[in-house]
N, C-alpha and C positions, 0 to 999 in steps of 0.2 A: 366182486372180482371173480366169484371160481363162476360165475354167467358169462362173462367176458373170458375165461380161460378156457369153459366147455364151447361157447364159439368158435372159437382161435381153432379147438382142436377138431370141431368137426368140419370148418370150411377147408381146414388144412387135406384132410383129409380127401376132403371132397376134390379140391383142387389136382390132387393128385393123380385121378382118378380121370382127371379130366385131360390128363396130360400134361397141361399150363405149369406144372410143379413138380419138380422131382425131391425124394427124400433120399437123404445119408445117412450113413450109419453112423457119424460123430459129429456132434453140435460144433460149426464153424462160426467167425466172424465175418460179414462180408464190407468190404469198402461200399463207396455209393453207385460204385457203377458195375456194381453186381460180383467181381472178385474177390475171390478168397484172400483171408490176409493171411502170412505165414506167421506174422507175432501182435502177440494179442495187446502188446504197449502201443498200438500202433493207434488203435480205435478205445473208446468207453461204451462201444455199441453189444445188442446183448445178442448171447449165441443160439445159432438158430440152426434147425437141421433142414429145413425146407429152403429149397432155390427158387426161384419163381425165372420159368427159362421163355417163356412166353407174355410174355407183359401186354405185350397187344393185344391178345386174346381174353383180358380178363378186366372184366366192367362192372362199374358203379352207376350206383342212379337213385336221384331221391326228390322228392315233390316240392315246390315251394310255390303258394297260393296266394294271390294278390287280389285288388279291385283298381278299376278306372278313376275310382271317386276321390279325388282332391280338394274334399267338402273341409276338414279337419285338419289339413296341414298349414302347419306351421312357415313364418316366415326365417326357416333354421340355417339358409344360405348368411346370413344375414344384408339380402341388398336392402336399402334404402329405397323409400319413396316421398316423390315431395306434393303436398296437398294445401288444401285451406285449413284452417286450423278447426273448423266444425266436420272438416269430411274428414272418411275413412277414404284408404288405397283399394279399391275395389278392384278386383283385377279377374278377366272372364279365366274359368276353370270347368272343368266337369266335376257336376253330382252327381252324376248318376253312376249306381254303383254297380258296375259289369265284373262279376265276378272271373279268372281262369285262374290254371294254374299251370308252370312251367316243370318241363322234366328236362333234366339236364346229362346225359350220359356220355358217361369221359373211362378211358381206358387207364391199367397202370403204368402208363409211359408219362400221364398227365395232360393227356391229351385230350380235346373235347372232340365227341365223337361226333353226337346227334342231337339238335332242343326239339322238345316238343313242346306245343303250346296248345293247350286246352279252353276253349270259351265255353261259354254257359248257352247251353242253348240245342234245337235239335234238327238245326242244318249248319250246314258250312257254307259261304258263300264264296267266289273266284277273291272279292273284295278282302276277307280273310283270312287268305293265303298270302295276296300279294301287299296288305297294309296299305296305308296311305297318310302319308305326314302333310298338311293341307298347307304347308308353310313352301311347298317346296315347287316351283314351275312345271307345269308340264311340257315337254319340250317335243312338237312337231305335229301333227295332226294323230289324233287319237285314232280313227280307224286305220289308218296307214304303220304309222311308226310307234306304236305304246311298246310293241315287246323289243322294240331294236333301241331303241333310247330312253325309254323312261322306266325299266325295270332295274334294279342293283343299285347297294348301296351308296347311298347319295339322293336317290329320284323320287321321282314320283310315286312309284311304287317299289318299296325299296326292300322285299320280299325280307321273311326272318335273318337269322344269325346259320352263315355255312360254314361246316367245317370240312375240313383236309385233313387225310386220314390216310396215311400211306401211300398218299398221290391220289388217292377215291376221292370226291366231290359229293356229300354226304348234305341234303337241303334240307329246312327245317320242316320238319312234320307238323302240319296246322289240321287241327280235328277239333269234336266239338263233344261232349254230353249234357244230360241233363243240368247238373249241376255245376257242372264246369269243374269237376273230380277228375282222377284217375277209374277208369274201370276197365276191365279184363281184356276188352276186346282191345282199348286203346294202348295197353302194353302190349298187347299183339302185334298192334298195326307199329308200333315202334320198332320191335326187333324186326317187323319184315322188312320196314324200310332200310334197317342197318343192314341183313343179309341181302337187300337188293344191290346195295354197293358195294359192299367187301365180302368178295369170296373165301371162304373158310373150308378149306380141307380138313373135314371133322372126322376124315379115318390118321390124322396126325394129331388135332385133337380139339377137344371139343368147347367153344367160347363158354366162359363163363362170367355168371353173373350174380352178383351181390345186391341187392336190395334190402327192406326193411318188411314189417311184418304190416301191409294192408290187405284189408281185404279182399281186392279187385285181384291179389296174386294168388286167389287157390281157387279161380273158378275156372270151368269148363274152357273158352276159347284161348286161354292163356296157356295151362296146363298141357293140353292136346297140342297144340305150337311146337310147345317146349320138348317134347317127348315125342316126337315123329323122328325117324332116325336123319333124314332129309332136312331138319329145320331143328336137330335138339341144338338143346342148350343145357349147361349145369347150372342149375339155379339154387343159391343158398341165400336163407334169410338174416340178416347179420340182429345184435341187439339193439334196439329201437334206444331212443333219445339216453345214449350214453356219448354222446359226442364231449359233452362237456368233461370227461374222464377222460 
């Protein structure tokens, strides 16, 4: 706990500084929509001297790593299959094991900002931006009409997960590494997607951002990013697998 309480106290801190968060001088209770309470029977919520007056400015983001391969799953739906009594339900799937891994960045309003999807591999191709669900028609002549009716959700190529974001139109960032990891450049290439959409007036104050303790966040093309007065960002590392606390 006093790892979890030197956290607390220095993103508070940091937050501060960032502008995102102002401090008082006497520990208050706040309601959920950010007011002050005047009597403390009101809440069992606990006191805090930090406001958080910029919510949209201030981001989260953490990795979760999958594969393609549906070699070892289970039938945990439980549908039903009906056979001969000497056969097995065989049923076509992929083995093959294509590693990536998704980055999910959401502000503290709750809102989801930006996904990134990371494949394994050391090109990207147009096919991996825009996906392709093979279950689904393609509708009009491919040279003619693919971008006017067969792109968005539903189609043929039904491009990643977008979000809205203050009225911004914020598309999923599709890139690739070796290992189909996060690395340095690729946190890069995410926050500049997110400052190509939402404009931030960083002489009011400066976005900030919270992540975990990887590697790929103290190298060169990340760091230089973050710290150009033109493109900073506050960036603090919060305590690694304490979620379960």
């Amino acid at each position: 706990m006093e790892n979890f309480q030197s956290m607390y106290d220095h993103v508070s801190v940091a937050m501060v500084k960032s502008k995102v968060t102002i401090k008082l001088e006497e520990e208050v209770i706040l309601r959920l929509d950010g007011t002050i309470m005047e009597n403390e029977d009101e809440s069992t919520g606990r006191k805090r001297k930090y406001i958080l007056t910029h919510p949209e400015l201030v981001f989260f983001v953490d990795e979760v790593g999958s594969n393609t391969s549906q070699q070892s799953n289970g039938n945990i739906g439980g549908q039903k299959f009906v056979v001969h009594q000497a056969q097995l339900a065989l049923l076509r799937s992929s083995y093959a094991n294509c590693h990536f891994t998704v980055l999910g960045f959401t502000n503290a309003k709750g809102e989801a900002v930006c996904c990134v999807i990371i494949f394994a591999g050391s090109e990207i191709s147009g096919k991996h931006i825009m996906g392709l669900p093979p279950w689904v028609d393609f509708i009009g002549d491919p040279e003619v009409d693919v971008a006017e009716n067969s792109h968005g959700l539903d189609k043929y190529y039904p491009l990643g997960p977008t979000c809205w974001v203050s009225g911004k139109k914020i598309e999923t960032f599709v890139t690739c590494s070796e290992s189909g990891s996060v690395t340095s450049e690729i946190l890069r290439g995410s926050l500049k997607q997110i400052d190509s959409q939402l404009t931030f007036d960083r002489m009011e104050a400066t976005p900030f951002l919270l992540l975990d303790r990887h590697g790929s966040h103290f190298q060169l093309p990340f760091l230089d990013y973050v710290t150009v007065q033109e493109t900073k960002w506050t960036v603090c590392i919060g305590v690694p697998y304490g979620t379960h606390v």
